[in-house]
N, C-alpha and C positions, 0 to 999 in steps of 0.2 A: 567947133562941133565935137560933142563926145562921143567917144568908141565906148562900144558895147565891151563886158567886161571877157568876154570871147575874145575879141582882138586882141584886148592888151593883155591877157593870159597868154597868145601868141609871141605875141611880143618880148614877152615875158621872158619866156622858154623858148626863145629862141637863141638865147645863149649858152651853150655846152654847161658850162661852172652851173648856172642857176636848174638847167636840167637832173644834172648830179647830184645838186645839193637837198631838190625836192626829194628824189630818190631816195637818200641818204635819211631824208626826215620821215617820208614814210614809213620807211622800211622801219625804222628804230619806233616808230608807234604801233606797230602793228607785233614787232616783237614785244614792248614793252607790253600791250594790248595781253599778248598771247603767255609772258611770264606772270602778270597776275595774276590773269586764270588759271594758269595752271599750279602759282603756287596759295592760290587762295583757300584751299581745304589744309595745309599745312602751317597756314600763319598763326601765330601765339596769337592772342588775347590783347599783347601791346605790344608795340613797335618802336622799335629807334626811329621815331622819324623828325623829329626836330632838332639837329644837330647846330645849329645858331643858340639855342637852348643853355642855360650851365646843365651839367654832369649830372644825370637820375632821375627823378620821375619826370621834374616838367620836360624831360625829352621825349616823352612816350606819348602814342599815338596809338590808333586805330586800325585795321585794315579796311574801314569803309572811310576815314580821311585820307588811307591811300589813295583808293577811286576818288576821292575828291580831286587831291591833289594831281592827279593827271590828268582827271577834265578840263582845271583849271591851266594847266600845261599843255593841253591840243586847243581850248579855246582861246589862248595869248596866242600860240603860234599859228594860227588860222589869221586871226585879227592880225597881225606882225605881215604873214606870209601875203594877205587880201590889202595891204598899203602898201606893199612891197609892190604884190605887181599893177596896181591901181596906178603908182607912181612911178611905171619903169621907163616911161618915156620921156617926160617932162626932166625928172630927179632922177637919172640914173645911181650915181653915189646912195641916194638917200636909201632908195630902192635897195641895193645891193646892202647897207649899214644894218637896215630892216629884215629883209631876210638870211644874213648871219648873223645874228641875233636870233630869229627865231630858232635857227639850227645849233646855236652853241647853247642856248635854253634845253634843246632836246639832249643834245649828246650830256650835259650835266647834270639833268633830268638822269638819263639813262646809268649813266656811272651809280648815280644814289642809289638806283634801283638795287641795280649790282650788288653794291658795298652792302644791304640791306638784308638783302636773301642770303649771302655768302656770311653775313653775321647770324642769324637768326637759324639758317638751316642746314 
């Protein structure tokens, strides 16, 4: 019989560490959320934002690829964080593999943020 996904969000978060670490992931989207707005009337024209890239133009970017690229970074850790705790009961390990993952995406997410604005402004 399947549990509604109310229970297993229970279930979920019924562990201190997984509590924390949702915390921890909201809270860093809602800042990052709140540093691009704030620094989106001071962004250049182009961005350091492809740093896998070699050295000079094909490294530069956008500031509406930025908002791309964080959409795409809340909808992996959404999809990441919804099998994590879909799977908390059956797959504990997996569960937990899954949602640190989603959160070490965010924290290195958040660092680039950093390094970005701290270069450019």
């Amino acid at each position: 019989m399947k549990k509604s996904l109310l229970t297993q969000y229970h279930v979920f978060i019924s562990q201190k560490s997984n509590r924390v670490l949702l915390r921890l992931t909201l809270g860093l989207w809602i800042l990052l959320a709140t540093g691009i707005a704030f620094m989106w009337g001071r962004l250049p024209p182009q961005l350091p934002l492809y740093y896998s890239r070699p050295w000079g133009a094909e490294q530069i970017g956008t500031p509406p690829q930025l908002v791309i690229v964080y959409t795409i970074l809340v909808c992996l850790c959404l999809f990441n964080t919804l099998c994590a705790i879909m799977s908390a009961r059956l797959y504990p390990l997996f569960s937990r593999i899954l949602f640190i993952g989603a959160v070490g995406i965010t924290v290195l997410f958040t660092i680039t943020i950093i390094k970005i604005s701290f270069l450019i402004l």
